[in-house]
KEKE-3310 file (N, C-alpha, C; in steps of 0.2 Angstrom, whole numbers, plus 5000, padded with zeros to 4 digits):
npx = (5224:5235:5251:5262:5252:5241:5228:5217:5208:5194:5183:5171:5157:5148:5157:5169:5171:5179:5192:5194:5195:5204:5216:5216:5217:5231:5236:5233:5226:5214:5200:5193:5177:5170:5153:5144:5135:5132:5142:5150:5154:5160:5167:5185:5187:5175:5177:5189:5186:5177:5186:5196:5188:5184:5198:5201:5196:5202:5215:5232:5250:5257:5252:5247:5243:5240:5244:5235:5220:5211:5200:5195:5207:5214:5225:5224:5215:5223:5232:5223:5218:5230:5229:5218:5219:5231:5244:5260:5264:5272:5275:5274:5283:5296:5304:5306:5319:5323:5315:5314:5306:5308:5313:5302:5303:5305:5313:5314:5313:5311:5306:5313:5309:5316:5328:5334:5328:5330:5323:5318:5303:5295:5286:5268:5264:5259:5258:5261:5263:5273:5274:5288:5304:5296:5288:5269:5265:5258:5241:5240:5232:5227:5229:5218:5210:5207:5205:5192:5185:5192:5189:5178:5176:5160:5155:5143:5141:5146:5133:5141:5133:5132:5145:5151:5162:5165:5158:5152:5148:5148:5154:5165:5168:5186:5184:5183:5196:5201:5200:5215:5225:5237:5252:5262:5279:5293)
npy = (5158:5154:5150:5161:5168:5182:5191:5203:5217:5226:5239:5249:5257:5251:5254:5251:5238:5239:5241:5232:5220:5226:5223:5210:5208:5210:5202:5198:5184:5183:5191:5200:5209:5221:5228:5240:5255:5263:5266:5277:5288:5286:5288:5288:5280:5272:5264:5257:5249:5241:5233:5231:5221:5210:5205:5199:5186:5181:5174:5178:5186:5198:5214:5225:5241:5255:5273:5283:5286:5293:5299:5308:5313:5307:5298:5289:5275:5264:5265:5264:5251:5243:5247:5242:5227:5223:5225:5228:5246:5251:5265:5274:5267:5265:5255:5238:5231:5217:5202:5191:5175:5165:5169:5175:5192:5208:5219:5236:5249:5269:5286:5298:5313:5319:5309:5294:5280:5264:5250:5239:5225:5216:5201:5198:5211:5227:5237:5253:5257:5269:5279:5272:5268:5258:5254:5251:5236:5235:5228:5212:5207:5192:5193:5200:5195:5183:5188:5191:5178:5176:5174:5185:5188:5194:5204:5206:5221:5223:5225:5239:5244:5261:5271:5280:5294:5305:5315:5324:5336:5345:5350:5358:5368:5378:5394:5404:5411:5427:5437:5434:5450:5451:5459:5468:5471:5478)
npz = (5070:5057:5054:5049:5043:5038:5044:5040:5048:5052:5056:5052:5041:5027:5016:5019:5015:5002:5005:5013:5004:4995:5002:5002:4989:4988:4995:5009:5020:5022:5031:5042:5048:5054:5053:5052:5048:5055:5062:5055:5060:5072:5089:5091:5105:5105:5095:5094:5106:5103:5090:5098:5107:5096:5093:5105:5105:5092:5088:5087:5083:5081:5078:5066:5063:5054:5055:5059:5058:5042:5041:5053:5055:5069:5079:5090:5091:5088:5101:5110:5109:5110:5125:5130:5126:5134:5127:5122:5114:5100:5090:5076:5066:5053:5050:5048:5057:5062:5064:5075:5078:5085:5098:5098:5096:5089:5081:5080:5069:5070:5066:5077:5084:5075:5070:5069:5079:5086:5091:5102:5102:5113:5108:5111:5102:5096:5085:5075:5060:5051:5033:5029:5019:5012:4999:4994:4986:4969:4968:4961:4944:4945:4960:4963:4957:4963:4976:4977:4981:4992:5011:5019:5035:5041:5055:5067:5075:5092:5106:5114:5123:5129:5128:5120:5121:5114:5105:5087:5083:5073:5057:5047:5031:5030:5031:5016:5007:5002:4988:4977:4971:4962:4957:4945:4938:4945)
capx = (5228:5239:5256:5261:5244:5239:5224:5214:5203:5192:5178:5166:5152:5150:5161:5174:5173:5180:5199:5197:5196:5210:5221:5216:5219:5239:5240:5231:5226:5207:5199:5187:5173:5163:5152:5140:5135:5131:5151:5154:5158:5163:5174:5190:5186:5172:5181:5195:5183:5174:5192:5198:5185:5185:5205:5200:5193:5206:5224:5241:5260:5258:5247:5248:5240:5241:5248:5230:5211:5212:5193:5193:5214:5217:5232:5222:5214:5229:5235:5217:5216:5234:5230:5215:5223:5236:5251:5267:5264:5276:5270:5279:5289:5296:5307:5309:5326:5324:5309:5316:5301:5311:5314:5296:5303:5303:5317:5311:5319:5308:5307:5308:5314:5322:5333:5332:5329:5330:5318:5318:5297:5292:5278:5265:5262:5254:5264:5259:5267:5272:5277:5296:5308:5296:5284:5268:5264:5252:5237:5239:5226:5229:5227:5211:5202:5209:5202:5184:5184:5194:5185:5179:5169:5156:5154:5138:5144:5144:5132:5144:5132:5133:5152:5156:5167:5165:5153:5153:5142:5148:5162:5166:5176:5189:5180:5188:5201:5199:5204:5222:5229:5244:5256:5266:5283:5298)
capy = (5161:5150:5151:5166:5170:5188:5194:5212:5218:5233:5243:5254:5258:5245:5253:5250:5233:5241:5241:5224:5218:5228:5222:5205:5204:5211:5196:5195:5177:5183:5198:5200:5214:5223:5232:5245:5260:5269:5268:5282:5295:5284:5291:5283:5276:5265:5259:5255:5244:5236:5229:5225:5215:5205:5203:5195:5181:5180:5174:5185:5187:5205:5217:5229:5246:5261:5279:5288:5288:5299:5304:5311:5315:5303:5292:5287:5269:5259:5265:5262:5244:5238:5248:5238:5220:5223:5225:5234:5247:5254:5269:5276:5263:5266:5247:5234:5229:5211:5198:5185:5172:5160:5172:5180:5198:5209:5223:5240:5258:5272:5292:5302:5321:5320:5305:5286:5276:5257:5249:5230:5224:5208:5199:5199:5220:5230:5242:5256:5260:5274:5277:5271:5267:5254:5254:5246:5234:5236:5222:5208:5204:5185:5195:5205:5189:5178:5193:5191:5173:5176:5175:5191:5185:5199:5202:5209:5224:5221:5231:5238:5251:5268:5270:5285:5298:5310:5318:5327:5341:5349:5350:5364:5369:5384:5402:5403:5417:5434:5435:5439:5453:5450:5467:5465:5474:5476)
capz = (5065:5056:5052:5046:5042:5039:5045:5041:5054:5050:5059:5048:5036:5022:5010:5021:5012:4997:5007:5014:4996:4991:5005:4999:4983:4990:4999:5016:5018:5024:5032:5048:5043:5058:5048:5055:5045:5063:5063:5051:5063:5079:5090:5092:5110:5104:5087:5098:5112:5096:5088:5106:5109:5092:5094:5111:5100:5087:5091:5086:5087:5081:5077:5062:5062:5050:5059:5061:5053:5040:5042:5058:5057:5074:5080:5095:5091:5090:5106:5114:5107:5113:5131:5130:5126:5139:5124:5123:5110:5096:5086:5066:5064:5046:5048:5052:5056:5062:5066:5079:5079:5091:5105:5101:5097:5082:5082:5073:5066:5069:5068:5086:5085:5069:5072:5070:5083:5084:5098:5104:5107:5113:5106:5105:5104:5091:5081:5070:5054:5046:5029:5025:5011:5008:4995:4994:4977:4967:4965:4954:4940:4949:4966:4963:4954:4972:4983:4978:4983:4998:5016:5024:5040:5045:5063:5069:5079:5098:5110:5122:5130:5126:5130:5116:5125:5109:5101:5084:5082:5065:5054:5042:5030:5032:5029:5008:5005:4997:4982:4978:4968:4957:4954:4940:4938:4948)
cpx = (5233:5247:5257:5255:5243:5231:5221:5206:5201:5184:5174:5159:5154:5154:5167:5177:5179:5193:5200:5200:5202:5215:5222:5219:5226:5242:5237:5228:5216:5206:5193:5183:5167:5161:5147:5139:5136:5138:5154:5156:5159:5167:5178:5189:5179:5174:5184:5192:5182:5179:5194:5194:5183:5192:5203:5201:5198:5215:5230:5244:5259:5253:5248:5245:5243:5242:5243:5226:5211:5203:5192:5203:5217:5221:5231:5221:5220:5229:5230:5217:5222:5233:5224:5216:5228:5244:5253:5264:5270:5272:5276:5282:5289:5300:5308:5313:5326:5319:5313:5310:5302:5310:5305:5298:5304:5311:5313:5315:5310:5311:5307:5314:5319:5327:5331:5332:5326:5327:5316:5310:5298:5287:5274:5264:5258:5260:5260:5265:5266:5275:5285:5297:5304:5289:5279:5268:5258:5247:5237:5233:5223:5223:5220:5208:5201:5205:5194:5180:5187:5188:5185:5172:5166:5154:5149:5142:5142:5140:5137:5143:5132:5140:5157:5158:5167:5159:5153:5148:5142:5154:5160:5171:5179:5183:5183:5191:5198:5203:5209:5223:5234:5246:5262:5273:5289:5296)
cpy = (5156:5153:5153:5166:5177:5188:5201:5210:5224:5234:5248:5252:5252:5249:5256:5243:5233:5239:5235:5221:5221:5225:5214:5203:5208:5208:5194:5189:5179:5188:5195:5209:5216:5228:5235:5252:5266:5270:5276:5285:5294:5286:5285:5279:5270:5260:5255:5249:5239:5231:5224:5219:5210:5203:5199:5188:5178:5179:5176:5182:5195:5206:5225:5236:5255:5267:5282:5288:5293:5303:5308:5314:5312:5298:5288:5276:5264:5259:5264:5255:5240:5241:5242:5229:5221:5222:5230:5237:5251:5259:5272:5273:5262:5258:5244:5230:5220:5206:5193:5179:5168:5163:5176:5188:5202:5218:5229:5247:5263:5282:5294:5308:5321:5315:5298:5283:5268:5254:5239:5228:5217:5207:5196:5206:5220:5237:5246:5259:5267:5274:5278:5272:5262:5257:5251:5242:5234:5227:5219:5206:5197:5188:5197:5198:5184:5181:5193:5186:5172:5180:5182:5191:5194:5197:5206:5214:5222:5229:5232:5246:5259:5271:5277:5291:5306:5310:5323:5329:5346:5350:5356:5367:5376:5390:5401:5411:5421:5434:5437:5443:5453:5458:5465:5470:5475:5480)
cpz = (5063:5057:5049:5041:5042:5038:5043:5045:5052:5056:5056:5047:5031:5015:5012:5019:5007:5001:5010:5009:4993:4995:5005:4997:4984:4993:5006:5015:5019:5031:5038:5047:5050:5057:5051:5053:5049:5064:5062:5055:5071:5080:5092:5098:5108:5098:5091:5104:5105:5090:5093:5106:5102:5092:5100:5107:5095:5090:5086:5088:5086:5077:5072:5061:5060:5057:5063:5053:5047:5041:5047:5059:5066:5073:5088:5095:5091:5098:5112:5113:5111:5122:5134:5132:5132:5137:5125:5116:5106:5092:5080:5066:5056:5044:5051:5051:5057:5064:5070:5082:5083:5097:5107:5102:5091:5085:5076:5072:5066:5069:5074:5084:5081:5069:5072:5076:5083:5091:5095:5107:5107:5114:5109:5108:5096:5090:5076:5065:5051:5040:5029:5019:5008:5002:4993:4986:4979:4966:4961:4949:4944:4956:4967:4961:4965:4977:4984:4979:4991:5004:5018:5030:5044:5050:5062:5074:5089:5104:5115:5125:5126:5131:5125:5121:5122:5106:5096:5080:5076:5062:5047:5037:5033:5027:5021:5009:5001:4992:4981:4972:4967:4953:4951:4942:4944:4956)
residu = (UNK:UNK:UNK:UNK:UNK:UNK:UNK:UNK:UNK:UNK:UNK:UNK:UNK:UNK:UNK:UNK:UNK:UNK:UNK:UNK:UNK:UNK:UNK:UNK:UNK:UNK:UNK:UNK:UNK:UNK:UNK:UNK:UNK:UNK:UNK:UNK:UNK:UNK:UNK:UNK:UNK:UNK:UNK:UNK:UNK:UNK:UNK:UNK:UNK:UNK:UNK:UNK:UNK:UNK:UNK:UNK:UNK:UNK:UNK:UNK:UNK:UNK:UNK:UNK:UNK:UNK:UNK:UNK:UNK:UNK:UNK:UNK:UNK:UNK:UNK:UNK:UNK:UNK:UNK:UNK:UNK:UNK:UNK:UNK:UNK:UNK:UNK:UNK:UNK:UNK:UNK:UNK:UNK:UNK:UNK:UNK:UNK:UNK:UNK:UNK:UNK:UNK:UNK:UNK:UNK:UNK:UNK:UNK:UNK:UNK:UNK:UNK:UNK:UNK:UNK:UNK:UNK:UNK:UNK:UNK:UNK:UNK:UNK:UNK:UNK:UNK:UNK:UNK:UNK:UNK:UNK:UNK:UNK:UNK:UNK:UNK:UNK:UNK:UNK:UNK:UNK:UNK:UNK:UNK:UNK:UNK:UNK:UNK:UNK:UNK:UNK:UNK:UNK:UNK:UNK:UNK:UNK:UNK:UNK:UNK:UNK:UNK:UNK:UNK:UNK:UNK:UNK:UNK:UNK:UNK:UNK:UNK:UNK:UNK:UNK:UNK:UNK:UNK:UNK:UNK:UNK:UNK:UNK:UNK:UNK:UNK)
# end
C-alpha cells in the first residue's frame, strides 16, 4: 500500500461490487473484492477468517471498519479479524482527535456509557467507526466516471475447511399486529 493509500476490502455475494464502486468513486485509491455468492449468509467467524487471511497479504497502518453488518445485525467481524491479525482493537469511534504518523499512533473520541471518551491506539490496529458529527460526501460525477476504471482485484475465496461456527436455519418476520381501534372523544 502506498503512501497514504486507501484501500476497500470487502467479502460477499457479487452485488457486494455495487459498494466497492460507490466507495470508489468517494475516493478510495483501489478495492480488493472476495467474491463468493456461497457468502450471503456467512457467519461472522468465517467472514472474519476470509478478511484476516487476505489482510495477511496486504500491508496497513490502520484498518477501517464499519460498526456491524446490517444483514445479519452483527458487530463481531471486526473484532474477529483484528483478534485474528494480533491488533489492538478500538470499537464506535465517532472521532478522530489526532493522527500522529511519526510516532505511529492515532488518538480517537468515542461513545461509552453516555460520555465521551478519548483513547490513545498504537498502530497499526483496526478501528471501527461509528456515525459522528462527520458527514459522508456525496459521489462526484468526476468520482463515479474515475470508479469504473479504478482497480478492483478479485480474490477467489480461499478454502479454509469447513470452519463456520453458525448456522442459519430460518429467518421470519415478526407475527403482524391486530388491527388497532381508534376511539374518538374525550
Amino acid at each position: 500500500v502506498g503512501a497514504g493509500e486507501v484501500v476497500l476490502l470487502a467479502c460477499g455475494p457479487v452485488r457486494t461490487e455495487e459498494a466497492l464502486r460507490q466507495g470508489l468513486a468517494m475516493g478510495a485509491d483501489r478495492a480488493i473484492f472476495i467474491k463468493d455468492d456461497s457468502l450471503e449468509n456467512a457467519d461472522a467467524f468465517t467472514v472474519s477468517k476470509l478478511i484476516a487471511n487476505e489482510l495477511k497479504n496486504t500491508p496497513y497502518d490502520l484498518i477501517l471498519a464499519g460498526k456491524k453488518v446490517i444483514d445479519l445485525e452483527t458487530s463481531q467481524i471486526p473484532v474477529f479479524v483484528a483478534e485474528e491479525l494480533g491488533l489492538p482493537s478500538l470499537s464506535l469511534v465517532v472521532k478522530f482527535v489526532e493522527v500522529d504518523a511519526g510516532n505511529k499512533k492515532v488518538v480517537c473520541e468515542r461513545e461509552a456509557d453516555g460520555a465521551k471518551e478519548t483513547v490513545e491506539v498504537q498502530l497499526p490496529a483496526l478501528i471501527t467507526c461509528d456515525r459522528g458529527e462527520d458527514i459522508p460526501r456525496y459521489a462526484s460525477i468526476t468520482g463515479i466516471m474515475k470508479a469504473k476504471k479504478k482497480e478492483i482485484k478479485e480474490v477467489v475465496k480461499v478454502d479454509l475447511g469447513s470452519i463456520s461456527r453458525t448456522e442459519i436455519t430460518g429467518m421470519d418476520l415478526p407475527p403482524s399486529r391486530k388491527e388497532s381501534k381508534i376511539f374518538e372523544g374525550e
